[in-house]
N, C-alpha and C positions, 0 to 999 in steps of 0.2 A: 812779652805780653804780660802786660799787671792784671786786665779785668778780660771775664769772656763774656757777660755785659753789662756794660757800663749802664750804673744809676740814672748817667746824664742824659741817655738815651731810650729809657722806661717808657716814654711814651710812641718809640717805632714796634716796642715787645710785643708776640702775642701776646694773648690774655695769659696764658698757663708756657712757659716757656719748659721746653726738653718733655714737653708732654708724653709722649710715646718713646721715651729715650730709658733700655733696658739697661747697659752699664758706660760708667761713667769714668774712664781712662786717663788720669794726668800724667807725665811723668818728665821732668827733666823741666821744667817749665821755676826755671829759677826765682823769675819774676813776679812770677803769679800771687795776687793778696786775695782778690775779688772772684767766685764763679757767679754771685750776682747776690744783692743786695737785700733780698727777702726770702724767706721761707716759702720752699717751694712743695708743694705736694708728689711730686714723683711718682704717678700710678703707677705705671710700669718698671721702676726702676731695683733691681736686682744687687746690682755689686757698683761699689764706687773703692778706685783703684787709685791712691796718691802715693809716689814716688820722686823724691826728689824734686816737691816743691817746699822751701822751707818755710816761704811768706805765704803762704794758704793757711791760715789761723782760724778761719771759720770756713763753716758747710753751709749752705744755704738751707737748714734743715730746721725745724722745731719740732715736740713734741705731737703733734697733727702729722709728721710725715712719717714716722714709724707703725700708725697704727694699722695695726691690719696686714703687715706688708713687712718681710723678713729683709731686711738691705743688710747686705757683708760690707765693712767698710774695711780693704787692705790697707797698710801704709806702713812705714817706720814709727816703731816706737816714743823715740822722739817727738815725733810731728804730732802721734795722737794725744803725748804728754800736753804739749803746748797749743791746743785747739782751746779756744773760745766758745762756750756755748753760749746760747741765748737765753737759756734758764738752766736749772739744778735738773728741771724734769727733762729737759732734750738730753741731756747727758745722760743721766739717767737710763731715758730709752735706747738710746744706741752704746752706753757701754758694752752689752753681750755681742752686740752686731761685731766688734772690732777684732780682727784677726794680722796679726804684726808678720812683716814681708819686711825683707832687706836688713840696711843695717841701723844701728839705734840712732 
């Protein structure tokens, strides 16, 4: 699996996709580059848990999804090393969130 949804497909989306989605589980998912292609607001969302994806470079996250709303984001060190943000300010907000799991 590379994307869990595809850009190309944006227009089958709810309006707010994982709307109600408390944590957010990858692990083992080699393939994986894409969990979707724009910054999602995540009301409910809690813990986002990446293991052993190595092509997940970005989060579908910006500075609008931290506010207000504490998210842990687990993973390997490595992986958080080499994440992509969408600005200085998303990083920013979720650098304190990130808590290192496994190995580097």
């Amino acid at each position: 699996m590379e994307e869990i949804i595809s850009c190309r497909e944006i227009d089958q989306v709810p309006e707010i996709p994982f709307e109600k989605l408390e944590l957010l589980q990858l692990k083992d998912l080699q393939h994986l580059n894409s969990i979707y292609c724009n910054a999602l607001p995540f009301l409910h969302l809690k813990d986002i848990r990446v293991l052993e994806c190595p092509n997940l470079k970005k989060l579908p996250l910006d500075s609008n999804s931290a506010k207000e709303r504490k998210i842990v984001i687990n993973g390997e060190e490595g992986w958080w090393k080499e994440l992509q943000w969408k600005d200085e300010a998303t990083q920013n907000a979720f650098l304190p969130c990130f808590k290192s799991q496994g190995s580097s």
